[in-house]
C-alpha positions as CSV (number, residue, x, y, z in Angstrom):
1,X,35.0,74.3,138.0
2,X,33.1,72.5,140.9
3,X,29.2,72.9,140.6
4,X,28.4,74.3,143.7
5,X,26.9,77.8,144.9
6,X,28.4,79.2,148.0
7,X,26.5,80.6,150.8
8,X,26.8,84.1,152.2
9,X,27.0,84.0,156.0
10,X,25.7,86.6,158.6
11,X,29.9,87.1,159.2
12,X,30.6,87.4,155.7
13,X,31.5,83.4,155.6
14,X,31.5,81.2,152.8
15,X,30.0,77.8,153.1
16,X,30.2,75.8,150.3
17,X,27.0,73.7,149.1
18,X,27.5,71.0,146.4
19,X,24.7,69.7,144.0
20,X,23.3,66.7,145.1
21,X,20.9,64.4,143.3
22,X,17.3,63.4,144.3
23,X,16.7,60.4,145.8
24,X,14.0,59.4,142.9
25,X,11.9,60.8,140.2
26,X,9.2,61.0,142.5
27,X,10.9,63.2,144.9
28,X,11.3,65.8,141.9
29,X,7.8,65.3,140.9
30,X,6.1,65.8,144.3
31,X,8.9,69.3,144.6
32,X,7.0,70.5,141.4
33,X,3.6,69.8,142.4
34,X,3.6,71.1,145.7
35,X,5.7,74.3,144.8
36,X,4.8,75.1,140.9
37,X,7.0,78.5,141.6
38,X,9.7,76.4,140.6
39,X,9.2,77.1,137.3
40,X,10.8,80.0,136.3
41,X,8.0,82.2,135.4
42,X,10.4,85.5,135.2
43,X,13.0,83.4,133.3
44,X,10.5,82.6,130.3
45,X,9.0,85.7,130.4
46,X,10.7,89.2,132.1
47,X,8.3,92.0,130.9
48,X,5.8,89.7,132.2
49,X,6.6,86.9,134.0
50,X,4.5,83.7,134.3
51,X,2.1,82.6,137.1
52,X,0.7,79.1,137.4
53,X,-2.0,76.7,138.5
54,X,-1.9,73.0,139.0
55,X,-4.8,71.5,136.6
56,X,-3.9,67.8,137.7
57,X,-1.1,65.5,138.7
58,X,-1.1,62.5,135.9
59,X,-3.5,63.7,134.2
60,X,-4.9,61.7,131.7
61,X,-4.3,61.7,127.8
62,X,-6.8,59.6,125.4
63,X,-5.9,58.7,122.2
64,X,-9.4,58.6,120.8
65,X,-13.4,60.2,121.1
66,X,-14.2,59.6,124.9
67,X,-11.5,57.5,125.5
68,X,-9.5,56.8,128.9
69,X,-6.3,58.1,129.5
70,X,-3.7,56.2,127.0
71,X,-0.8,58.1,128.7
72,X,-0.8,60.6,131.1
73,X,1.5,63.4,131.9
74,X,2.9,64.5,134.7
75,X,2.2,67.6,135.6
76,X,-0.4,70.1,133.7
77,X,-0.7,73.3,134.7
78,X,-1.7,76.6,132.6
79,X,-0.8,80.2,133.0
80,X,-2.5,83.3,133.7
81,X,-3.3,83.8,130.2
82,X,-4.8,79.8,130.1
83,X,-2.1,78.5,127.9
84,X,-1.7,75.0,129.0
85,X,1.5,73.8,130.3
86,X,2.7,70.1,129.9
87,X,4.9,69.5,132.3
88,X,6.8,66.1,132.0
89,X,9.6,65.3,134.5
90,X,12.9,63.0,134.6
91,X,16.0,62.2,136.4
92,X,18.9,63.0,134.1
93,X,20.5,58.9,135.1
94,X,17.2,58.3,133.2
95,X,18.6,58.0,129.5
96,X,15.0,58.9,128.4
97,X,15.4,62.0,128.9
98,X,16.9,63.2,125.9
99,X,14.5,61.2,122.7
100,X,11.9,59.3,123.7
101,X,10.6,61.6,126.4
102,X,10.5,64.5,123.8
103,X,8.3,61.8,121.4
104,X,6.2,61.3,124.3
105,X,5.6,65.1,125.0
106,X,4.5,65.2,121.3
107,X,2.1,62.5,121.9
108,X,0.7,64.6,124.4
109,X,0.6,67.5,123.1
110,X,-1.2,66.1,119.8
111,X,-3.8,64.5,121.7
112,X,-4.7,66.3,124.7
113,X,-5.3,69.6,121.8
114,X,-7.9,67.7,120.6
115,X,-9.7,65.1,122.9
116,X,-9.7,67.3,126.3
117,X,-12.5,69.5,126.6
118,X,-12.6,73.0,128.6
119,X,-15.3,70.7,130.7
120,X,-12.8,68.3,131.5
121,X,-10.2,70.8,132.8
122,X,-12.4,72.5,135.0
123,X,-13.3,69.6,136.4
124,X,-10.0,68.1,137.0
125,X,-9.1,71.4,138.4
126,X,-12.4,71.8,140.6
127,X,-12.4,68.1,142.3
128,X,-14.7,67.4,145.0
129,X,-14.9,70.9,146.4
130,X,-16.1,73.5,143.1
131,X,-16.7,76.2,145.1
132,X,-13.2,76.4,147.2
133,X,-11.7,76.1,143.4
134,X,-13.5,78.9,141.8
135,X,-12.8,81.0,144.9
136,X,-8.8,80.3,144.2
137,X,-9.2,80.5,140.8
138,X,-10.6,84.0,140.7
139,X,-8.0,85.3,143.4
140,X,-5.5,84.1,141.7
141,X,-6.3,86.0,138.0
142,X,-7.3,88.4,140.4
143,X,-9.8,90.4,137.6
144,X,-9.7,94.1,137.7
145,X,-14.0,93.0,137.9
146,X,-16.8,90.8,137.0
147,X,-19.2,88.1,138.5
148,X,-16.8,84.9,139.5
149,X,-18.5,82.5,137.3
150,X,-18.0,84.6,134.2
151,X,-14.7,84.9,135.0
152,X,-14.0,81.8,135.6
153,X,-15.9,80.4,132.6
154,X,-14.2,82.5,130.4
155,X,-10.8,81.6,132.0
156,X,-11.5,77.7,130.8
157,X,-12.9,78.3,127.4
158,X,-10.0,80.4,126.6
159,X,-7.9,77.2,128.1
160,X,-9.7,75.1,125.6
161,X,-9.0,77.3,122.6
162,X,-5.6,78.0,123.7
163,X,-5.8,73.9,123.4
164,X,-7.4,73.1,119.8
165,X,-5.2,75.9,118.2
166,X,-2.0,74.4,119.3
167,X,-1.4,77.2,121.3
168,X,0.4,75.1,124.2
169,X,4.0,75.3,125.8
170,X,5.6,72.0,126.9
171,X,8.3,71.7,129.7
172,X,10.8,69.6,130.3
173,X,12.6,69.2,133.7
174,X,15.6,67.6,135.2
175,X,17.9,67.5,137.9
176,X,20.0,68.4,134.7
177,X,19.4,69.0,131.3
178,X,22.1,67.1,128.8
179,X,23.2,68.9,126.4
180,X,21.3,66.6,123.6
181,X,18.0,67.6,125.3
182,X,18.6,71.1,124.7
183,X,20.0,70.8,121.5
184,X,16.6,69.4,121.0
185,X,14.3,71.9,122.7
186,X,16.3,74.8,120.9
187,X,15.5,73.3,117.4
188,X,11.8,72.8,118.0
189,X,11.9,75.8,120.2
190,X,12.4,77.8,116.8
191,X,10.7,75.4,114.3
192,X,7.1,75.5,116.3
193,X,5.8,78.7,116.0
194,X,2.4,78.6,118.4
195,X,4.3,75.2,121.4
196,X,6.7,76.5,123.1
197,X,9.5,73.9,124.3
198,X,11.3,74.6,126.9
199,X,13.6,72.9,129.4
200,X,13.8,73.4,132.9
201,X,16.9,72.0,135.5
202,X,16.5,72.4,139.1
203,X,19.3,71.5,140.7
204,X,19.5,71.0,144.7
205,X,22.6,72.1,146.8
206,X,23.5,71.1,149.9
207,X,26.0,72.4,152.4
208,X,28.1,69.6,154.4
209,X,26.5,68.6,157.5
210,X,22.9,70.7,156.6
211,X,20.0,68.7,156.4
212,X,18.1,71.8,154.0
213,X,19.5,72.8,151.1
214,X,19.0,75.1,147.8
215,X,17.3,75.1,144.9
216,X,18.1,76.6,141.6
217,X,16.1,76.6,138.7
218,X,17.7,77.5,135.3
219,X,15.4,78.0,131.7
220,X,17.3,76.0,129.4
221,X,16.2,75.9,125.2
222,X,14.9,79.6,125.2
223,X,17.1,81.1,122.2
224,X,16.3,84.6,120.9
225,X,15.2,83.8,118.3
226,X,12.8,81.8,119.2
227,X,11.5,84.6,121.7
228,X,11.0,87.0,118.7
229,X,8.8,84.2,116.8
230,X,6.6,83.8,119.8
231,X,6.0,87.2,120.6
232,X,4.9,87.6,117.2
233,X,2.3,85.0,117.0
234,X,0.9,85.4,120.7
235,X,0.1,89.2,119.2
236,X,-1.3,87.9,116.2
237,X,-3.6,85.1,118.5
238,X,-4.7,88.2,120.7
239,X,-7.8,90.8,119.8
240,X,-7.4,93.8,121.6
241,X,-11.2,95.1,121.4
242,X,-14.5,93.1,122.8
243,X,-16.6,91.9,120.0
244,X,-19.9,94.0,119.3
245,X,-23.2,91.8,118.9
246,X,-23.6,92.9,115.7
247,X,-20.0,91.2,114.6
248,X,-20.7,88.3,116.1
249,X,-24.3,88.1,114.1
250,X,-22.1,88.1,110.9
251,X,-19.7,85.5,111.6
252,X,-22.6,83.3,113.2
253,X,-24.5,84.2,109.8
254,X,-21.7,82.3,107.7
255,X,-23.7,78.8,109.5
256,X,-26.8,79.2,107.4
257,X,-30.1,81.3,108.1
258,X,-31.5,79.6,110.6
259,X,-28.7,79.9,113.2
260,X,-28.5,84.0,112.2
261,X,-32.1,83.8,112.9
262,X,-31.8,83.3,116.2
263,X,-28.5,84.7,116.8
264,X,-30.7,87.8,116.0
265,X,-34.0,87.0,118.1
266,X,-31.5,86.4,121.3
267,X,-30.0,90.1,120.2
268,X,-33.0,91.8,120.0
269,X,-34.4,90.1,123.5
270,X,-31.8,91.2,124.5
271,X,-31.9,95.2,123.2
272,X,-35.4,95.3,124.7
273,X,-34.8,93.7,128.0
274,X,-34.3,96.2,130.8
275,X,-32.4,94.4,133.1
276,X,-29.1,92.6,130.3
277,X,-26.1,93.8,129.8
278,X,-24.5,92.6,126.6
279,X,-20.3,92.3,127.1
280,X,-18.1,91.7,124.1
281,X,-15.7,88.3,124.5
282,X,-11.8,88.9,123.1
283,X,-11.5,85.6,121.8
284,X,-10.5,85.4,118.3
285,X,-11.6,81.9,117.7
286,X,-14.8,82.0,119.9
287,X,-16.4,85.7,118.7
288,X,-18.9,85.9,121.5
289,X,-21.1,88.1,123.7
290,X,-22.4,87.1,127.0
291,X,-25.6,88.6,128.3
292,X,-25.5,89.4,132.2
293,X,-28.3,90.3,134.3
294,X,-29.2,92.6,136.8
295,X,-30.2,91.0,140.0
296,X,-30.7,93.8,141.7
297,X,-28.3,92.6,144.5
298,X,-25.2,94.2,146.6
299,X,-22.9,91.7,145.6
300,X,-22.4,90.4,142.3
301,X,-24.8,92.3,141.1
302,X,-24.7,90.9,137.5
303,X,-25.5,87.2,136.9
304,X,-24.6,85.6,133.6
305,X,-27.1,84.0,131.7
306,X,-26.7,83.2,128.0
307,X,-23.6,83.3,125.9
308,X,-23.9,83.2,122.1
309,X,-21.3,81.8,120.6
310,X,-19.8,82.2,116.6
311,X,-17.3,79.8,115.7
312,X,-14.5,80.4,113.2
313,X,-14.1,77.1,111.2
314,X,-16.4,74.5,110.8
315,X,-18.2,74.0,114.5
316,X,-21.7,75.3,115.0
317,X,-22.5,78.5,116.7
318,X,-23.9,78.0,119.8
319,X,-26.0,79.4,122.9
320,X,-24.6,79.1,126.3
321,X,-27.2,78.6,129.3
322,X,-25.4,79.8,132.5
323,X,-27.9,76.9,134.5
324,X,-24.7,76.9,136.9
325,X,-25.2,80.2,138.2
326,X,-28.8,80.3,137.3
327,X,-29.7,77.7,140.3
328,X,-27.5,78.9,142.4
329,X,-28.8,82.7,142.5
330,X,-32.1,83.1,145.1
331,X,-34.6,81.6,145.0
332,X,-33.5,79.0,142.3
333,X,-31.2,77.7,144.6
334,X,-33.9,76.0,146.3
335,X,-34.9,72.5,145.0
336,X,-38.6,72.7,143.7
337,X,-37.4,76.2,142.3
338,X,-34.1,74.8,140.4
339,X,-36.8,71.6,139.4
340,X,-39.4,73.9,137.6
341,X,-36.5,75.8,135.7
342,X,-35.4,72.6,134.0
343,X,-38.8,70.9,134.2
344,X,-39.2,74.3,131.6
345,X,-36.4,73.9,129.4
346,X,-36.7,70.3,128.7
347,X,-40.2,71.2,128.0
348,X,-39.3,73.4,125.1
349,X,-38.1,70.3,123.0
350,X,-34.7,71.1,122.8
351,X,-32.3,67.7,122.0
352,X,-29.5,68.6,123.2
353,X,-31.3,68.9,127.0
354,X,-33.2,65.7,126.4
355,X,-29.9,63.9,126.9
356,X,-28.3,65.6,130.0
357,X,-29.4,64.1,133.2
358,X,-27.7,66.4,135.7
359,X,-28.8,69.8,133.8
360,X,-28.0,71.9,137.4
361,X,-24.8,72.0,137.6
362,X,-24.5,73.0,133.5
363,X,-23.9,75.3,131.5
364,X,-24.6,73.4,128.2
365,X,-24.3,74.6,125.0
366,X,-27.5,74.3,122.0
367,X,-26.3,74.5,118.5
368,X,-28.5,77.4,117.5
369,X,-30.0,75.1,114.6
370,X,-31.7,73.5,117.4
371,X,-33.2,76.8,118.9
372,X,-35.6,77.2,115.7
373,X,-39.3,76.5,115.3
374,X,-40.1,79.0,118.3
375,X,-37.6,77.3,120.8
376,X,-35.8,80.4,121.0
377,X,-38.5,82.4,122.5
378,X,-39.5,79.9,124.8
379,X,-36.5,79.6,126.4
380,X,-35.9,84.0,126.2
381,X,-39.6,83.5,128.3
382,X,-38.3,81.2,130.7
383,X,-35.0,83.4,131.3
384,X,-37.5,86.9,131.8
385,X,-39.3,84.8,134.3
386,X,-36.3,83.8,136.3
387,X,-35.3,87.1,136.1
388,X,-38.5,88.9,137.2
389,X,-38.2,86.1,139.8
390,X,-34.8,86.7,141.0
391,X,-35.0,90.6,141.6
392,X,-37.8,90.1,143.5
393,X,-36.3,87.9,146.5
394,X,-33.5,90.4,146.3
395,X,-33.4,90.4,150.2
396,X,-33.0,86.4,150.4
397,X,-29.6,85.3,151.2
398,X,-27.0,84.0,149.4
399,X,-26.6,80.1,149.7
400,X,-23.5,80.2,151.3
401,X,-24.9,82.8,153.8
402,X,-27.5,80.5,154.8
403,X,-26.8,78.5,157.9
């Protein structure tokens, strides 16, 4: 049997179009890139078929702490449910295809789950222009509600966790896949219960005489079951109600007294303050509750502040300070106002802000241990007055409204 498609015409014709190769890796590479679609999302998935997003082309891979990129991988992308996607690419003349490119994935894999950090994605993902990203960030997960910036932080935390437990998928993809590649996907397809390995061929078909062609994409490596495995696990990795503040105070109480000391001060501000709303995360190994206020505004009405973070394993618990959307909410999005916010916090004595030159642009997280001694409510004081502040130049405009 040739391998070729055939072509309905508007007569009812036939024409004919063989497979032809690409005329280098690169060609493939740059297809993938600028149409991600290619992958199969409806293939891997058919009750609900995957979306993606381009994180980064060559994206770097350390092998260490803070290290530079050791390897990098070709594509990596991530889902709409942030599982990140390694996406490595090869022409099948290219006998590395089959071993040492599945080693290399590994490699990858491996390291990337520990060194990259939900900051580093973002930013990759962001580049020079943050607020076109979030913008096409949001449409695209298109959330049934809430404030952009919550959504989107949320979005690249759960990338991150998706990350350090392992939770990844890594793709393969050819002009075509040999049969000793899929043998290989298939195997640790079924043997890796949380990565799932697939293979992806796209071949291109071209009539005679046409300058355009066809392609056609083909999931190779998915076996049953396999399928069932990953199902099973992606229900046990999900929690299908929003964590209360009061669970999150007892899994934040396993760090010691002093964290659930403050974990419980930052509750009760929050109880008493007329103007937070307390919503539950669903992340099972980040039990969290983000505290939005109310700006008193049309639009985006509610304006994340803190996040208190538990931490199942051995990290510390943590509070989140949205300074991201803090400075850029009126009037704080003015200069002297965004300087006397953080001229504030740093005054508290907190270490982890002594270090952080660019505080602005944050939203960095204090281990709660460093929150004690009264630092808590100091920083609860500086967060009524930037509210009080902030509902009362209700009728100031937006930054990007401003000419």
């Amino acid at each position: 049997m040739s391998d070729s498609i055939f072509l309905v015409g508007d007569d009812g014709s036939l024409a004919e179009a063989a497979a032809v190769g690409y005329a280098t890796e690169a060609e493939l590479q740059k297809l993938l890139a600028d149409h991600v679609h290619l992958l199969p999302g409806a293939q891997m998935n058919r009750d609900n078929p995957r979306r993606w997003l381009l994180i980064k082309r060559e994206a770097g891979v350390p092998d260490h702490e803070g290290g530079g990129g050791w390897w990098s991988v070709d594509h990596l992308l991530v889902d709409q449910d942030a599982v990140p996607t390694f996406v490595e690419v090869k022409r099948a003349t290219d006998t590395r295809s089959r071993r040492e490119v599945v080693a290399q994935m590994l490699d990858y894999a491996a390291n990337g789950s520990v060194f990259w950090t939900p900051e580093q994605l973002r930013t990759w993902f962001e580049g020079n222009d943050p607020a076109s990203a979030l913008e096409r960030l949001v449409d695209w997960l298109d959330p049934a509600e809430g404030d952009p910036e919550d959504v989107a932080g949320a979005f690249w935390r759960a990338a991150a966790a998706n990350l350090r437990d392992g939770r990844v998928r890594l793709v393969f993809v050819a002009d075509e896949i040999p049969a000793s590649l899929q043998r290989l996907v298939e195997f640790l397809n079924e043997q890796m219960p949380r990565v799932e390995v697939l293979a992806v061929e796209i071949r291109q078909y071209r009539a005679p005489g046409s300058v355009s062609g066809a392609l056609v994409p083909r999931l190779v490596g998915q076996t049953a079951r396999a399928q069932a495995g990953k199902q099973q696990a992606a229900s046990a990795a999900r929690r299908t109600e929003r964590w209360t503040p009061g669970e999150v105070r007892e899994v934040i109480a396993r760090a010691g007294s002093e964290a659930a000391s403050v974990a419980g001060r930052v509750c009760e501000w929050a109880e008493a303050q007329p103007h937070i709303r307390v919503t539950g995360g669903t992340g099972v190994s980040y039990p969290s509750v983000t505290l939005s206020a109310d700006s008193g505004r049309d639009r985006s009405r509610w304006r994340g502040v803190l996040s208190l973070y538990g931490h199942i394993g051995d990290e510390r618990p943590t509070l989140e300070i949205r300074l991201r959307q803090m400075c850029s909410t009126p009037p704080y999005h003015r200069a002297e106002e965004q300087a006397r916010l953080i001229g504030g916090l740093r005054e508290i004595g907190i270490p982890r802000l002594a270090s952080d030159t660019t505080l602005g642009g944050t939203r960095p997280n204090i281990p709660l241990d460093q929150l004690t001694g009264g630092r808590a409510s100091r920083l609860l004081a500086l967060v009524d007055q930037w509210i009080a502040d902030v509902r009362a130049h209700v009728a100031e405009p937006e930054p990007s409204d401003e000419s």
